[in-house]
C-alpha positions as CSV (number, residue, x, y, z in Angstrom):
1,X,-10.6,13.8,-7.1
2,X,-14.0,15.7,-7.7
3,X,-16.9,13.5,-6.6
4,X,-18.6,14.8,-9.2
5,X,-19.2,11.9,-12.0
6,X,-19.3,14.5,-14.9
7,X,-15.9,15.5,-13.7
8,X,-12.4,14.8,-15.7
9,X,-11.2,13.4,-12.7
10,X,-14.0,11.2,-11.9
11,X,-14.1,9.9,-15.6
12,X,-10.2,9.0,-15.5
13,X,-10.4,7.1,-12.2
14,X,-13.3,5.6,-13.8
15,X,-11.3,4.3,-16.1
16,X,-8.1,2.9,-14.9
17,X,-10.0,1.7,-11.9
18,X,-12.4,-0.4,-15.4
19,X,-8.9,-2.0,-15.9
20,X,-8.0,-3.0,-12.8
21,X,-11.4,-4.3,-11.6
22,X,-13.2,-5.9,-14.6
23,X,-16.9,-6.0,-14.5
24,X,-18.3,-9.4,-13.4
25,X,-19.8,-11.6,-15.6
26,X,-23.9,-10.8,-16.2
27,X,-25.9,-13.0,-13.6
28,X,-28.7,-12.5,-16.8
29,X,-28.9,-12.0,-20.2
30,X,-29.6,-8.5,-21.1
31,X,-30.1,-6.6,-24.5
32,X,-27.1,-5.3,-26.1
33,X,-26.2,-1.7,-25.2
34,X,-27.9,-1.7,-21.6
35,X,-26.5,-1.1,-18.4
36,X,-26.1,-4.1,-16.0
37,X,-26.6,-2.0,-12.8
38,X,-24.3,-4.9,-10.5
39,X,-21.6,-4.1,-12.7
40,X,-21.4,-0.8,-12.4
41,X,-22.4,-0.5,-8.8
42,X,-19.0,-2.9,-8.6
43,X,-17.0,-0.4,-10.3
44,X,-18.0,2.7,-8.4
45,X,-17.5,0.7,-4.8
46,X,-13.7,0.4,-6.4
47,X,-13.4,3.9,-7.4
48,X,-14.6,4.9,-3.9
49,X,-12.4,2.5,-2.4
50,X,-9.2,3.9,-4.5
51,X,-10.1,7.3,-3.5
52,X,-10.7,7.0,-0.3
53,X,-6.9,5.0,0.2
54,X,-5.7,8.5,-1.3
55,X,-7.5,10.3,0.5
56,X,-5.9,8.6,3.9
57,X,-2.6,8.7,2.9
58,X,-3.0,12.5,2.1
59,X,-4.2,13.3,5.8
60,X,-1.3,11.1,6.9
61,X,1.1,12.8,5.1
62,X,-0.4,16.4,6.1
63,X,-0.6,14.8,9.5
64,X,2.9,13.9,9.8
65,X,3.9,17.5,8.6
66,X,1.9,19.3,10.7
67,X,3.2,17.4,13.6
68,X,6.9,18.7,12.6
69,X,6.1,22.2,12.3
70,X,4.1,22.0,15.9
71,X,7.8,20.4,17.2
72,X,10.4,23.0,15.4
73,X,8.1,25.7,15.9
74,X,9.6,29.1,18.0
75,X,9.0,28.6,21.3
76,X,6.8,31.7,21.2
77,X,4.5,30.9,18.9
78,X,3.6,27.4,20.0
79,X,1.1,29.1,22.6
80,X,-0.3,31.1,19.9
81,X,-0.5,28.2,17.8
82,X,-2.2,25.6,20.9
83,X,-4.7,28.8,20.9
84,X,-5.6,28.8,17.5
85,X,-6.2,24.8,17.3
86,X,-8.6,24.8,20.3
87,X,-10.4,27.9,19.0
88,X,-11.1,26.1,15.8
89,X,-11.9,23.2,17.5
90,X,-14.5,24.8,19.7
91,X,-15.7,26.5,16.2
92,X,-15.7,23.1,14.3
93,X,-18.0,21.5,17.2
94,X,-20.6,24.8,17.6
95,X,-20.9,23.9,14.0
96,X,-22.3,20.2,14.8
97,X,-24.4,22.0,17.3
98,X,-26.9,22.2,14.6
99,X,-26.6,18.7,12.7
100,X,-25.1,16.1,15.1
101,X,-22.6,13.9,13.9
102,X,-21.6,10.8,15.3
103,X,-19.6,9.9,18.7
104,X,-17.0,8.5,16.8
105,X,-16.8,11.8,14.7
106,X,-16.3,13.6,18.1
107,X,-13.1,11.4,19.1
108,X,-11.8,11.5,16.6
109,X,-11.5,15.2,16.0
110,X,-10.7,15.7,19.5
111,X,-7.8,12.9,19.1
112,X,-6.5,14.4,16.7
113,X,-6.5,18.0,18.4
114,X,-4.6,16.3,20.9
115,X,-1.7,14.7,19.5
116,X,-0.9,18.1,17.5
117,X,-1.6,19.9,21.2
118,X,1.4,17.5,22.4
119,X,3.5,18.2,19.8
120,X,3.8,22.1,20.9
């Protein structure tokens, strides 16, 4: 889904994620036709929730797949392949060089360079 709140996506999430999590009810009365800023700060935390739940399960699922083509891979090309994932490692983290991120962003990325490298 596009971030982006003019987006088609955006506005469809929007709205099923308006039917699953109703607005609360106004804590004050307001004119009719304005914006009651609680409510829709409530509604984007759900659509960013829902999204993000997708977004997980996608990496899982791409996770889980990448693992099985590291394990059926030709022998020869797993060293190749180990190669390749540390080189872009070592790219992704000359990148950060620049704006650091996090510890937690650091462990995590080399985790997960780590279970794929045991899978070859």
């Amino acid at each position: 889904m596009n971030g982006n709140p003019s987006s088609a996506a955006f506005t469809a999430a929007a709205a099923a994620n308006a039917e699953t999590y109703p607005p609360p009810p106004a804590t004050s009365a307001r004119e009719p036709g304005t914006i009651d800023p609680l409510s829709t700060m409530i509604s984007d935390i759900g659509i960013l929730g829902d999204a993000s739940l997708h977004y997980g399960a996608r990496l899982l699922v791409i996770r889980e797949l990448l693992k099985s083509l590291c394990r059926h891979a030709p022998i020869g090309l797993q060293s190749a392949i180990a190669d390749d994932l540390r080189a872009g490692t070592e790219r992704i983290l000359a990148r950060t060089d620049e704006r650091p991120l996090p510890d937690a962003f650091y462990h995590a990325l080399l985790d997960e360079m780590n279970r794929y490298l045991e899978h070859l």
